[in-house]
N, C-alpha and C positions, 0 to 999 in steps of 0.2 A: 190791203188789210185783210186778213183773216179776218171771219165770224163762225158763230157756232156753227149755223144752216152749214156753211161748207165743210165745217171739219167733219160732222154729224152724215156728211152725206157720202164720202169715201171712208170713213171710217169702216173698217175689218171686210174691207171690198178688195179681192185681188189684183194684184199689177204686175206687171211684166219685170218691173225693174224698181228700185228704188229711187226718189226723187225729193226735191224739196221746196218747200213753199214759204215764202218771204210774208214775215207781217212787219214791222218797222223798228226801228231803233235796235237792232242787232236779234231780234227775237225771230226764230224760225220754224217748223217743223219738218222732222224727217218721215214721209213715209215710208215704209217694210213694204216686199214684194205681198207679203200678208195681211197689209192692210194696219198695221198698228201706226198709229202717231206716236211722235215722241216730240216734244217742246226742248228747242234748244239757244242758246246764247251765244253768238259768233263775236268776236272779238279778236283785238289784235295786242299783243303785252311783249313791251321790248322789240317790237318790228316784227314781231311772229304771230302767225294766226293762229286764234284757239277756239275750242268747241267747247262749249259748257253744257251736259245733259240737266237739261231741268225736273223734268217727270215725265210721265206718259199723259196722252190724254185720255180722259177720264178719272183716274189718281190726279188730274193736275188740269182745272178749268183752262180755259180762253186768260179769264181776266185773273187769275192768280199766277199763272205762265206770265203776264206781262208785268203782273206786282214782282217779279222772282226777278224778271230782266232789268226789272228797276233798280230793284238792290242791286244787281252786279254791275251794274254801270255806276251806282254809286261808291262801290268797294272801288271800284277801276278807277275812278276821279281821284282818288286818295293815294294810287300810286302802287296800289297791291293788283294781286292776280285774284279773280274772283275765283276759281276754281281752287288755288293755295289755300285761300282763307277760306272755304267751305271747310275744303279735307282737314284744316285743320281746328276746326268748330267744331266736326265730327267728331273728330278724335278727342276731343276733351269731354266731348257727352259721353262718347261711349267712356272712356274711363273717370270720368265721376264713379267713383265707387259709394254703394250701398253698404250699411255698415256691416253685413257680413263679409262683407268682400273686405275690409279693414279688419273684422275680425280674426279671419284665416288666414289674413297678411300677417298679420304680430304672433298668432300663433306657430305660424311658419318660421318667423324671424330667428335670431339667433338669439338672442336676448333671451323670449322666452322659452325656447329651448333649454336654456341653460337653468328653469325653473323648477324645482323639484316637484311643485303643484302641478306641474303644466296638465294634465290628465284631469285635473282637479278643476282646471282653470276653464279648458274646453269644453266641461260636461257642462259649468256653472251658468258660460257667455249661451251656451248654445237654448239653457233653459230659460234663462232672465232675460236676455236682451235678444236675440238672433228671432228667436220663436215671436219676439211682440213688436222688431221694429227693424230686422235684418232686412229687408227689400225695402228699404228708405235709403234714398240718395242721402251722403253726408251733408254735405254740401247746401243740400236743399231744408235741412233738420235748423227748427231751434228747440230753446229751451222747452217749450211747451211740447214737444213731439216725447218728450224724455219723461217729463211728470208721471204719464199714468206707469211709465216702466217699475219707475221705485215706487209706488203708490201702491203695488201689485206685493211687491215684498213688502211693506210696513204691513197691509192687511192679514199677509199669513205671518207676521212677528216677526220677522228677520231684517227689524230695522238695521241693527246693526251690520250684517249684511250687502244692506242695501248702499253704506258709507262704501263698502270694501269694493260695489259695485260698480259705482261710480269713479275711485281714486283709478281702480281696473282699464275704465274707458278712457279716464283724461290722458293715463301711459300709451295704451293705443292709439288714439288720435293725434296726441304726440309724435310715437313712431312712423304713422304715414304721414304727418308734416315733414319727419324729416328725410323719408323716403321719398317725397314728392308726389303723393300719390293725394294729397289734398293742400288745400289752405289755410283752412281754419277748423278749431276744435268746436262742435256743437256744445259742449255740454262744460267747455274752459270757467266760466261765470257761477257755476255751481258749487256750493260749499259742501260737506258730507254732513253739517246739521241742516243744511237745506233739503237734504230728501232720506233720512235716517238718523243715526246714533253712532259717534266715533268710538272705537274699537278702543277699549279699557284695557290698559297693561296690566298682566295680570302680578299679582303679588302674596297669592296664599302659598304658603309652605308649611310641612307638615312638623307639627311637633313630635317628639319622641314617642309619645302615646301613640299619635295618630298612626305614627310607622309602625309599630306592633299590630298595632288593630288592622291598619291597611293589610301588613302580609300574612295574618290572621286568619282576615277574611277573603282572600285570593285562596288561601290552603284550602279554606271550607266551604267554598263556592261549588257553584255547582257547574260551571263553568268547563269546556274541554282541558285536557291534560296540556296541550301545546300553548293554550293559553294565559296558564295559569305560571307556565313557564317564562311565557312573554312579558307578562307583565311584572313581574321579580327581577327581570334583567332590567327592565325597564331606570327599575329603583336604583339598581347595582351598577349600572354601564353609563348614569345618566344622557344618554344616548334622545333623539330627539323617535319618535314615534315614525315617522317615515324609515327611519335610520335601517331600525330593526323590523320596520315590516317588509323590505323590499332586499333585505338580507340574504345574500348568501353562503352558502357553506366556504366556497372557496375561497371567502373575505378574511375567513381566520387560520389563526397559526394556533390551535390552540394549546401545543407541547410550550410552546414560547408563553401564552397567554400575552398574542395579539391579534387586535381588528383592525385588518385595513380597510378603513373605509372608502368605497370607490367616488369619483366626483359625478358619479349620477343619481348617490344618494344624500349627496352631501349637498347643504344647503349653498353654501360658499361659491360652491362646483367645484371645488377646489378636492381633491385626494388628504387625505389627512391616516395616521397612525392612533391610536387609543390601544392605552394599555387595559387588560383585565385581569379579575383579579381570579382568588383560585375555585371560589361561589360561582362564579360567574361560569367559568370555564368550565364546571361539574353542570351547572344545568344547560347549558349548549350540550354536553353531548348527551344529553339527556332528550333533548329537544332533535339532534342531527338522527338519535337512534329510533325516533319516532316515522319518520320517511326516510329510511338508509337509500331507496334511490334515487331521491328526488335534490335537486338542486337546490331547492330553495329551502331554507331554516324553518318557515312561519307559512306554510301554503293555506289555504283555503281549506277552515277545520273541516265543513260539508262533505263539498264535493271533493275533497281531495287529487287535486290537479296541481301540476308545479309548475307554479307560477305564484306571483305575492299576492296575498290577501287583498282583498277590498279596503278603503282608506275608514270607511266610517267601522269599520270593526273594532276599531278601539276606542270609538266613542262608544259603541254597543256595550263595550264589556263596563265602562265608567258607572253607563246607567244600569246596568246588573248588580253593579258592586254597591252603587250610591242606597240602596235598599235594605244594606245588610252592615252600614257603616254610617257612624253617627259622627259625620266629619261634612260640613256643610258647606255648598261651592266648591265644590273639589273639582278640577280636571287631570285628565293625564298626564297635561303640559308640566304640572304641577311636583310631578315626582324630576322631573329634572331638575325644579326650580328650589325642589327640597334637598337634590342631593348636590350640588352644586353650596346651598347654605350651609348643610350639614360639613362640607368638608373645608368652608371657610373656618366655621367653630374646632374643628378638631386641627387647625391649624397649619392648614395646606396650604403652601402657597399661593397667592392669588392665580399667576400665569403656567404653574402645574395644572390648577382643576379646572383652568380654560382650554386646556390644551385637550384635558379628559373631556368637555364639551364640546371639541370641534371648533370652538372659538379661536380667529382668528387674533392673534396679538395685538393690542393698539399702539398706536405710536411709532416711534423708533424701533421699538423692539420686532414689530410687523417684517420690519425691512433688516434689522442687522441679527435678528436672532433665529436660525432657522431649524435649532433644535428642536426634537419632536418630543426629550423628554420623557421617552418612553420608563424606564426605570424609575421616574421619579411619579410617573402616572401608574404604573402598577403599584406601588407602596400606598399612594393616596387611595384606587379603589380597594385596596387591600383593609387599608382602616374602617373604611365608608361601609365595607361587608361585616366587620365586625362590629360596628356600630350598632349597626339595623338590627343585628341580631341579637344583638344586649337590650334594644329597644322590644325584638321579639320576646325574648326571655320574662322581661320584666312586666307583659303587658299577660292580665287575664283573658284567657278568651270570653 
């Protein structure tokens, strides 16, 4: 039998050769010509001999070395290989993943690839969730690891937010259940009135007035010329805000008055055609002759770099405007929502002015109708410009 006194007394003393010393029930040490011990487990699995390194001594007592040999002789009684079922312990500790390691999996993924937020989506995980509980094994998380995460946002107001923050993680945890990379969802038992405010469809649209005064006060804002530009198409293209901030020159045909729009602006992912009208078409190149080198429609009014604008710049411009316009609750979203109404009223087709929104057709018609309707989508924005501007005409500043 091994005791300390002897390991302690050859220990890091040099030898000639390496050799090995028997303590009992398959437990051994090897010593190095340099004197190191190393704890090991001899056994036999399938009629074949095998070595199990256990630790060194000192990382690895006398009497923990023989607790270690215990276990494997008990994995051994059960018909396994103690040394299989280590490496494959191991291998599941180490890939337990931490939720950032689940975060930059989904980010990676294809799915959200295919997000037109995704930029949106990675600045949000990296500041709310990654910063306050990204080196937490999943696995190892419950409910209560998660509390103070949304507690964090309801404090600075972004209850609602903090719903979106949530629905965010259950899709991700999701995705690595079904990539294999986990078991179970931390945070699955969680409702979004459990740790914030569900997200209110919005429903303001702008009456006839309101559209006068809105492009009223965009004229007489104080606002850059490219922006004053942007937000008019805005009205006129009903276009979603990503659409046209991440716009290119060489998305339009404008002698034709068309936009193609690419599927990495497009919500869908999907490529879609929008017709425009002849308003529309006169302030594009109004807007193109503002940077004639630059690629992009809508660059960065500042620094004038080409490349698309920052995404909260049109929230910027809403709350510039909301100061100078007696229209209450308003958002950007809103002029879609008003010119998509507007051209219900004047009598558009319904699956014309979905087609002008990029909306995909429902139903039947999804799959059997694959016309793009362009001719029937420039008539409709055609109306929707003269609308606006009977609306302009009739409105005092």
């Amino acid at each position: 039998m091994l005791t300390d006194a002897k390991l302690r007394k050859i220990k890091g003393k040099p030898c000639e050769k390496r050799y090995e010393l028997s303590d009992a029930n398959g437990l051994s040490v090897r010593v190095t010509p340099a004197g190191m011990i190393v704890f090991q487990f001899r056994y036999q699995f399938n009629g074949k001999p095998r070595r199990m390194t256990l630790g060194q001594y000192d990382d690895l007592s006398l009497k923990e070395a023989r607790e270690a040999a215990a276990e494997a002789r008990k994995i051994l009684g059960t018909g396994k290989d103690p040394i299989t079922f280590r490496e494959m312990h191991l291998d599941q500790q180490r890939t337990s993943p931490t939720v950032e390691a689940c975060v930059n999996a989904w980010l990676d993924s294809a799915p959200a690839k295919r997000l037109v937020k995704h930029d949106h989506w990675k600045r949000a995980l990296e500041r709310h969730v990654v910063s306050q509980v990204g080196s937490m094994v999943v696995e190892d998380m419950v409910v209560s690891h998660w509390q103070p995460v949304f507690a964090r946002m309801r404090e600075n107001g972004a209850e609602t937010f903090a719903g979106e923050v949530l629905s965010r993680m259950k899709t991700i945890f999701s995705y690595c259940i079904r990539a294999g990379l986990i078991r179970s969802n931390p945070v699955a038992d969680l409702r979004v009135m459990d740790v914030g405010k569900p997200v209110k469809t919005g429903k303001r649209v702008f009456n006839d007035k309101e559209i006068g005064a809105f492009w009223l006060a965009v004229e007489a804002s104080t606002i850059t010329e490219q922006n004053k530009l942007m937000l008019k198409l805005l009205l006129l293209t009903a276009c979603r805000g990503v659409e046209m901030r991440l716009a290119k020159k060489d998305e339009f045909d404008l002698d034709s008055g068309v936009w193609n729009v690419p599927e990495t602006s497009s919500k869908t992912r999907e490529p879609f055609v929008r017709g425009l009208s002849q308003e529309a078409v006169e302030l594009l190149k109004k807007a193109f002759a503002l940077y004639p080198d630059f690629r992009q429609v809508f660059p960065p009014a500042a620094k004038k770099e080409d490349r698309p604008m920052a995404a909260g710049v049109l929230l910027n411009l809403a709350a510039q405007l909301r100061d100078d316009l007696d229209i209450p609750h308003w958002s950007i979203h809103d002029l879609r929502r008003t010119a998509k109404t507007k051209m219900s009223e004047l009598r558009i087709l319904p699956h014309v002015s979905e087609k002008v929104l990029g909306h995909k057709l429902a139903g039947v018609l999804a799959v059997y109708d694959q016309h793009d309707y362009l001719r029937e989508q420039q008539e409709a924005v055609e109306k929707l410009a003269a609308h606006i501007h009977s609306c302009v005409g009739s409105t005092n500043p």
